[in-house]
C-alpha positions as CSV (number, residue, x, y, z in Angstrom):
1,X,-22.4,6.3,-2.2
2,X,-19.6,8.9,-3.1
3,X,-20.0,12.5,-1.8
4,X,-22.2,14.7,-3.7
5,X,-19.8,17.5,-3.5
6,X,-16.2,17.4,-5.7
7,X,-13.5,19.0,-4.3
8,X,-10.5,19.7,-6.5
9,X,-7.4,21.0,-4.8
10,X,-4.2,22.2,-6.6
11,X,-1.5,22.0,-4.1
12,X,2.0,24.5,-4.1
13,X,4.1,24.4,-1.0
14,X,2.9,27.3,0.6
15,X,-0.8,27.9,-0.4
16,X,-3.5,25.5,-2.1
17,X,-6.5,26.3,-4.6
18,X,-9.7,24.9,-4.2
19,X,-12.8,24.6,-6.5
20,X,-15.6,23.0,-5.1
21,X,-18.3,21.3,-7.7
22,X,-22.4,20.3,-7.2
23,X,-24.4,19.8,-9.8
24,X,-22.7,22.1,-12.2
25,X,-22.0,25.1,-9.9
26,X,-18.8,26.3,-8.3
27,X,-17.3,28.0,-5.6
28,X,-13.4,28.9,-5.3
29,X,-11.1,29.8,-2.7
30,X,-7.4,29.8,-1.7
31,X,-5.8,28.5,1.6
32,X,-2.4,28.8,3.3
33,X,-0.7,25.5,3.2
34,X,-0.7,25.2,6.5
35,X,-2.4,24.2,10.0
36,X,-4.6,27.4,10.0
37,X,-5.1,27.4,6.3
38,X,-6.7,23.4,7.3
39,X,-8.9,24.8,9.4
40,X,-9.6,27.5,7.3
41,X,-11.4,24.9,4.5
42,X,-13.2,23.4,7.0
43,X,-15.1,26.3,8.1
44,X,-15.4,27.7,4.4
45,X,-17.0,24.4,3.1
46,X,-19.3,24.1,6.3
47,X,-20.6,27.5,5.0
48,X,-21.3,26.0,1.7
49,X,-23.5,22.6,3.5
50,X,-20.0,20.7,2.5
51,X,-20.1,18.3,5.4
52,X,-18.5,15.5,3.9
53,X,-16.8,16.1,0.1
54,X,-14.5,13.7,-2.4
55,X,-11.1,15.8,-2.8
56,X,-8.9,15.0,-5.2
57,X,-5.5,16.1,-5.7
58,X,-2.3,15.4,-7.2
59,X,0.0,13.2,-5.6
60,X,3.2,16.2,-5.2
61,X,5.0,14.3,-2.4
62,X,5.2,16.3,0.8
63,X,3.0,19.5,0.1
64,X,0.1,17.6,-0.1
65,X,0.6,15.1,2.4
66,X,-0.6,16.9,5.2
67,X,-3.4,18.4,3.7
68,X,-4.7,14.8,2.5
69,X,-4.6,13.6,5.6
70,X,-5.6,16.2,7.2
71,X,-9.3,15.8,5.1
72,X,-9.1,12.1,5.6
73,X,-9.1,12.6,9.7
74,X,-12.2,14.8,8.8
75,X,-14.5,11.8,7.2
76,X,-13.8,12.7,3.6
77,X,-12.8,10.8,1.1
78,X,-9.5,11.5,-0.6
79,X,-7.8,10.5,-3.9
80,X,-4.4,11.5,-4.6
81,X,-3.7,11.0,-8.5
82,X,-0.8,10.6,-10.8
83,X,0.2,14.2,-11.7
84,X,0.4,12.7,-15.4
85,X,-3.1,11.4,-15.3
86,X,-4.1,15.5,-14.9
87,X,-2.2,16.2,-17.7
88,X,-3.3,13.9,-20.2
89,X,-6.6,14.6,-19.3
90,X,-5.7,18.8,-20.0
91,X,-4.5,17.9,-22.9
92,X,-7.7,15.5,-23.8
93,X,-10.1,18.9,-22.5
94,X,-7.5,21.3,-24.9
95,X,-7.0,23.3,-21.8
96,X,-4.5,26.1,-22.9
97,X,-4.7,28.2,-19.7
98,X,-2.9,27.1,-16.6
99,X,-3.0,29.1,-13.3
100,X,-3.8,27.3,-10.1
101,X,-7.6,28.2,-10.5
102,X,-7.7,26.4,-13.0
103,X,-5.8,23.8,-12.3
104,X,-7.9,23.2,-9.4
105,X,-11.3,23.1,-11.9
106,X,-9.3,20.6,-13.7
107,X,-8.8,18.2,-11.3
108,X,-12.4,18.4,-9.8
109,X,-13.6,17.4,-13.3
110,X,-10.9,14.7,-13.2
111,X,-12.3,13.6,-9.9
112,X,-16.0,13.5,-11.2
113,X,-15.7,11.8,-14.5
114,X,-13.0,9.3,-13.5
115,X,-13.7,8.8,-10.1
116,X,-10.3,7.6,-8.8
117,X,-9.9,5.2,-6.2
118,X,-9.9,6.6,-2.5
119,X,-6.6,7.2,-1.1
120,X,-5.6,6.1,3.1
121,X,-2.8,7.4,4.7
122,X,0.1,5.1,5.2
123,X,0.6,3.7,8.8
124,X,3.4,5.8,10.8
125,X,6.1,3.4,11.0
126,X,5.8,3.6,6.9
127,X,5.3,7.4,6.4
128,X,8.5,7.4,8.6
129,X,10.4,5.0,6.5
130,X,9.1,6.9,3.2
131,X,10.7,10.1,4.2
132,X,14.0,8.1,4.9
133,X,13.9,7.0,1.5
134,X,13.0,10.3,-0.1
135,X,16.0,11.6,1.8
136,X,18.5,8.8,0.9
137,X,17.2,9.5,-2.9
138,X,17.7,13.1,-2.4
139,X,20.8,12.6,-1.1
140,X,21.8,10.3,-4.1
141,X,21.3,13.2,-6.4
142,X,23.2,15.7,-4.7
143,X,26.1,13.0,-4.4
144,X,25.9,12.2,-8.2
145,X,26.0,16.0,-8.9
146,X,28.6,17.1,-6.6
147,X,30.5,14.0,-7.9
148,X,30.1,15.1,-12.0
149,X,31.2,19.0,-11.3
150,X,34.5,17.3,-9.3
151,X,35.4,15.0,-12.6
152,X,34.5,18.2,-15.3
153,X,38.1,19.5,-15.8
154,X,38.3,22.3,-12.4
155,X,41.8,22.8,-12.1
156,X,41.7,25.2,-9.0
157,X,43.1,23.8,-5.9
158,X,40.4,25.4,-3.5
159,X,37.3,24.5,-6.1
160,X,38.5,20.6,-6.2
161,X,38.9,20.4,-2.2
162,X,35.7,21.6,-1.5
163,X,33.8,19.8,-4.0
164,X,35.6,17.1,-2.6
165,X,34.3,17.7,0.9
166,X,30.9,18.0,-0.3
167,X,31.0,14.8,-1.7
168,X,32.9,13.2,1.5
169,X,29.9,14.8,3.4
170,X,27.1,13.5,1.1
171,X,28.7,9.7,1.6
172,X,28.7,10.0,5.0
173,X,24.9,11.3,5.4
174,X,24.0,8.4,3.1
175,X,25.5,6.0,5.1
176,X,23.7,7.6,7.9
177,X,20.6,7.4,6.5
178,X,20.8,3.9,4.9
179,X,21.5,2.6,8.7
180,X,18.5,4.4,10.4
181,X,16.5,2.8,7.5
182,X,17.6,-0.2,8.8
183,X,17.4,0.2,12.4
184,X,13.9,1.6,11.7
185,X,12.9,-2.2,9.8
186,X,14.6,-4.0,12.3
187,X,12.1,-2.2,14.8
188,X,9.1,-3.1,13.4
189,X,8.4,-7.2,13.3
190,X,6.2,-6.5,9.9
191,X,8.3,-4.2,8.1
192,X,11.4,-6.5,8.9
193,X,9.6,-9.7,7.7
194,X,8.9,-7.6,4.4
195,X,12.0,-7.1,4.1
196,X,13.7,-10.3,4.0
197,X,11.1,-11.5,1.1
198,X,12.0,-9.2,-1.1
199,X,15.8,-9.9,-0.4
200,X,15.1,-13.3,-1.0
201,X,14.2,-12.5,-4.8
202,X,17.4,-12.3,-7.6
203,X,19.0,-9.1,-8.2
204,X,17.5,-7.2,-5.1
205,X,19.7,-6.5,-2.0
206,X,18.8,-5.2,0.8
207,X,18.8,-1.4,-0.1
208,X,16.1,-2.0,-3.2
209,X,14.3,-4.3,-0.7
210,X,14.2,-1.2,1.6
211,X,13.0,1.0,-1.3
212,X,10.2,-1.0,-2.2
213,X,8.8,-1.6,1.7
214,X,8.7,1.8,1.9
215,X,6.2,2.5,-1.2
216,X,4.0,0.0,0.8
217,X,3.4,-2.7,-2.3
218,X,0.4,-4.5,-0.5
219,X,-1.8,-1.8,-0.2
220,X,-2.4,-2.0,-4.4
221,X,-5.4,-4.9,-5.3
222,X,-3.7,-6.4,-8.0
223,X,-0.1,-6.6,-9.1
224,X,-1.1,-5.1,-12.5
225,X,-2.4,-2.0,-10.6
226,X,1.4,-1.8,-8.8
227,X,3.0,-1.8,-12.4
228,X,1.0,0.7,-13.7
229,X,1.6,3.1,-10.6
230,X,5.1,2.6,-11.2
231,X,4.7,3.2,-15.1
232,X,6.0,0.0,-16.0
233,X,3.2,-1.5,-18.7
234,X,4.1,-1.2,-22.0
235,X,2.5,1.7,-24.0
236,X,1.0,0.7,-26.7
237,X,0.9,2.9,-30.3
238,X,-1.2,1.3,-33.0
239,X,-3.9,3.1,-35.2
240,X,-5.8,1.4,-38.3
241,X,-3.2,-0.2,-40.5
242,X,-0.4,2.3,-41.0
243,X,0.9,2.9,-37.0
244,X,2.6,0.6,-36.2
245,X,5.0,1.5,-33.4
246,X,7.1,-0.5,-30.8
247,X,5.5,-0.9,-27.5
248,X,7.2,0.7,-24.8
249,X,6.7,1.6,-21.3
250,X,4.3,4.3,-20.4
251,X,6.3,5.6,-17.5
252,X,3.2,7.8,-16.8
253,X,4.0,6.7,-12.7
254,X,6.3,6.5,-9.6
255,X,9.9,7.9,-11.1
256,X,11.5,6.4,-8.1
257,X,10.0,2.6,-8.1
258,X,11.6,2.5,-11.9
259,X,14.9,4.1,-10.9
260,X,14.7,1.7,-7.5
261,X,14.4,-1.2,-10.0
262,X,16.3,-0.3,-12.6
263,X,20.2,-1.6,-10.9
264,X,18.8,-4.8,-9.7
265,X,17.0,-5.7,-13.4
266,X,20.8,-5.2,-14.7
267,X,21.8,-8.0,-12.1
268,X,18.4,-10.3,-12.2
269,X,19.0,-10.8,-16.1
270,X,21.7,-12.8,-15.8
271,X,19.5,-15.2,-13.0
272,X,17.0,-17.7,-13.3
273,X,13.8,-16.5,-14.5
274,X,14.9,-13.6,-15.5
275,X,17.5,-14.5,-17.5
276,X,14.9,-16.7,-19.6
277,X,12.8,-13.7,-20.1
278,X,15.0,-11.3,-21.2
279,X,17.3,-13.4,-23.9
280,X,13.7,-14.6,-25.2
281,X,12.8,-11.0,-25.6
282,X,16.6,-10.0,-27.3
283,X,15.7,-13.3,-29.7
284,X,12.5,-11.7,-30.9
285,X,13.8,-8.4,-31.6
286,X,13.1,-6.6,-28.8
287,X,16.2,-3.9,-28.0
288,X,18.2,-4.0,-24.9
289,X,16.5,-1.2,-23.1
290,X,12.6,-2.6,-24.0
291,X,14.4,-6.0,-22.7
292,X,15.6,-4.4,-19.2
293,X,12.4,-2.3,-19.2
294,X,10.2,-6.1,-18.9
295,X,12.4,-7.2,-16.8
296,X,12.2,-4.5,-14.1
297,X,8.1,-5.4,-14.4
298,X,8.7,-8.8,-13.5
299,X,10.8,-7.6,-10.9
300,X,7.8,-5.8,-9.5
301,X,5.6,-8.5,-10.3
302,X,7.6,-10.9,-8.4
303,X,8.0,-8.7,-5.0
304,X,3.8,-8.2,-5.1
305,X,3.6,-12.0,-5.5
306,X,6.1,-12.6,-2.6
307,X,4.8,-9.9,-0.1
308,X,1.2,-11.2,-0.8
309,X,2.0,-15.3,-0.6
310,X,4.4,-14.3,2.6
311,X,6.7,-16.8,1.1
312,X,10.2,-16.5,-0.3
313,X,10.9,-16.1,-4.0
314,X,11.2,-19.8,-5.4
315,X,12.4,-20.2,-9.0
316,X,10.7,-23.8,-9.1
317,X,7.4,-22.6,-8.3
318,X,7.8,-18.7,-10.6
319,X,4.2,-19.3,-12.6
320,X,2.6,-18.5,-8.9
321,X,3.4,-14.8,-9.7
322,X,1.2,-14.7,-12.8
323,X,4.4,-12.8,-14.7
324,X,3.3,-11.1,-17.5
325,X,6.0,-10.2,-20.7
């Protein structure tokens, strides 16, 4: 049975709210985000008979990854949700106030009426990896930006060379980065054998096949539930008989699976499978984006299949994956 008490937990990188819920009454509190803070919430729900509690907060990349698990160590269960999923379900409860008290109540309620699935921490080896990739994405950005102010029109000599050495430095950190990624797979039997899979499937190479072992694809129960946490099923907007709207893709998920994804469905649309799937779409009607957008599902759908079979992608045996258009 789930814990009797709720714990909702707005995270910010510094400090965290709580609001603690039992049959309808609350308690509030804010913590340092921090080791002492930790500790802090421990103590403070031990005063309130909170031995073991189901917290819930949003999933805001590194702020909240200690604290999660952090409560996990402690025996508690743990969801981390889409920060999307909070915010539809604001707007469903016509919440107009936001402050991190609040926001805290909020996702408490989330937690109780929902209930969304428990959350484990990844093993090392991928938590390590992750960061990598958060840094090579990072990275990425900085490159594109540095790269767009160097090609705006800057005529002085001093601004051009030292956007230019910014974006000389930003190459060479990526470089960096993508070969400690690799030296990292190549250390770890499991990781490496993920890796070539998912390199053995069209359009991905082995930087996207490095992406995707690090957001850990076989920890989801169903290859539908790894689309949707990437925001990759289509949305659809139909009501009575006069809305009538295009499906498209929710993209209520994980930004960086789609933008992992996103190159290689360009490539995989003029291969096998993929190829079939996405001139079949064009013939129906469906735009060129809409058309991509399926194909980057399959895409997913395809490295589930192949990380779950253990077997290398196979374009005579494709209906094993269960693809869905």
């Amino acid at each position: 049975m789930p814990p009797t008490f709720i714990l909702g937990i707005d995270i910010a990188k510094d400090t965290f709210q709580v609001t603690l819920l039992k049959a309808g009454r609350t308690s509030a509190a804010a913590f340092a985000n921090d080791s002492a803070g930790f500790q802090q919430l421990t103590t403070w729900l031990k005063r309130r008979k909170a031995r073991t509690v189901w917290a819930c907060l949003e999933a805001t990349g590194r702020y909240g990854d200690d604290l999660a698990e952090y409560l996990y160590d402690q025996g508690h269960t743990v969801s981390v949700v889409n920060p999307l999923a909070i915010k539809r379900y604001a707007e469903s409860q016509l919440t107009r106030n936001k402050t991190d008290a609040v926001d805290a109540r909020l996702i408490a309620d989330y937690c109780a009426t929902h209930q969304p699935a428990a959350w484990s921490p990844p093993a090392p080896e991928i938590r390590e990896l992750r960061e990598l990739a958060r840094q090579y994405e990072s990275l990425q950005t900085s490159r594109q930006q540095a790269h767009n102010r160097l090609t705006s029109g800057f005529q002085s000599a001093m601004v051009l060379a030292q956007l230019q050495a910014q974006v000389d430095l930003l190459d060479q950190q990526l470089t960096e980065v993508q070969e400690q990624m690799r030296q990292h797979i190549d250390r770890h039997p499991d990781l490496k054998r993920q890796r070539e899979l998912l390199d053995s499937i069209p359009g991905i190479a082995e930087l996207t096949a490095t992406k995707l072992v690090a957001e850990d694809l076989g920890r989801f129960d169903s290859a539908r539930s790894l689309a949707a946490y990437a925001g990759l099923t289509p949305h659809n907007q139909t009501s009575g008989s006069s809305v009538r709207r295009r499906p498209k893709l929710s993209k209520i998920g994980k930004i960086s699976l789609r933008r992992a994804l996103y190159f290689p469905a360009i490539a995989a649309k003029r291969k096998s499978v993929f190829q079939a799937l996405y001139q079949r779409l064009l013939a129906q009607g469906k735009c060129k984006m809409a058309a991509l957008g399926a194909v980057m599902h399959k895409l997913l759908r395809v490295a589930y299949g192949v990380l779950k079979s253990g077997r290398p992608f196979d374009p005579n045996h494709a209906a094993q994956f269960h693809f869905a258009s």
